[in-house]
Phi, psi and omega in degrees: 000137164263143182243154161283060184271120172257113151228142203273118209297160164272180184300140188265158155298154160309108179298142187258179215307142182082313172303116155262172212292341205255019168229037169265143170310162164264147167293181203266008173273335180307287172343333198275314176334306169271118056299278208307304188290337175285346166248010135333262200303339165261004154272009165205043149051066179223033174305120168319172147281318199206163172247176103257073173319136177289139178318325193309109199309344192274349189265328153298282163356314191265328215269334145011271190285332187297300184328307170316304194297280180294343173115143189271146177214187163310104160226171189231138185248114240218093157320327179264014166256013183288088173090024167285167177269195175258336168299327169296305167315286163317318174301298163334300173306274194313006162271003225218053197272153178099326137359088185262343179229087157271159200224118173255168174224153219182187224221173199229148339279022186263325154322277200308282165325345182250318138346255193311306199292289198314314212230355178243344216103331177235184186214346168265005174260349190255141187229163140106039174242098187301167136350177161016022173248142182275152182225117187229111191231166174223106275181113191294170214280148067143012184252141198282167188284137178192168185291139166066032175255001176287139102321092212269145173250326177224170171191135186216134179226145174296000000 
């Protein structure tokens, strides 16, 4: 099995007068937020292989602190995951062959919906991936990303 870390950047500042949206900060609870999911995610020995991150400042950031917690890997910063769908997601992953644990960092609704479609299959009954929260799916060995070939095994939210 290969695994699938969905995490959804914490909470952003308000964009102010002028700000455009892919340069809001995380706030200082956001900040706590990504901590809390990097020792999430190091208390069950779940350090990525590769990242792939959004550009979007709150999504470095978060993927930042998490890294402090857990440790430097492999990233990548993927202009298209920025206002993405899930087909657009799947494609990015499945790019990324030989990969046994990637980690995307990413944005609502496309995190969520890419969540649910990977693991029901669908994509209109699932709601619900806070700020800073993970989605830990698992995908057999050598099968391409497709609706219901996932297992979600874990979900953690601050």
């Amino acid at each position: 099995m290969r695994e699938l870390i969905l995490l959804r950047h914490a909470h952003a500042e308000h964009a102010t007068a002028g700000q455009a949206d892919i340069d809001r900060p995380l706030s200082a609870e956001g900040l706590a937020e990504a901590e809390a999911a990097g020792r999430w995610l190091e208390e069950r020995n779940m350090a990525p292989d590769r990242v792939l991150c959004s550009p979007a400042r709150r999504t470095r950031e978060t993927l930042e602190a998490v890294l402090g917690v857990i440790g430097y890997v492999e990233q990548r910063i993927q202009e298209e995951i920025y206002e993405a769908e899930p087909g657009a997601l799947i494609a990015l992953a499945d790019n990324s062959p030989g990969v046994e644990r990637l980690m995307l960092v990413g944005h609502n609704p496309g995190l969520e919906l890419l969540a649910a479609l990977l693991y029901s299959g669908r994509t209109g009954d699932y709601r619900g991936m806070p700020p800073g929260s993970v989605a830990v799916l698992s995908i057999p060995d050598g099968a391409r990303l497709e609706p219901g070939v996932a297992r979600l095994d874990a979900f953690w939210w601050p």
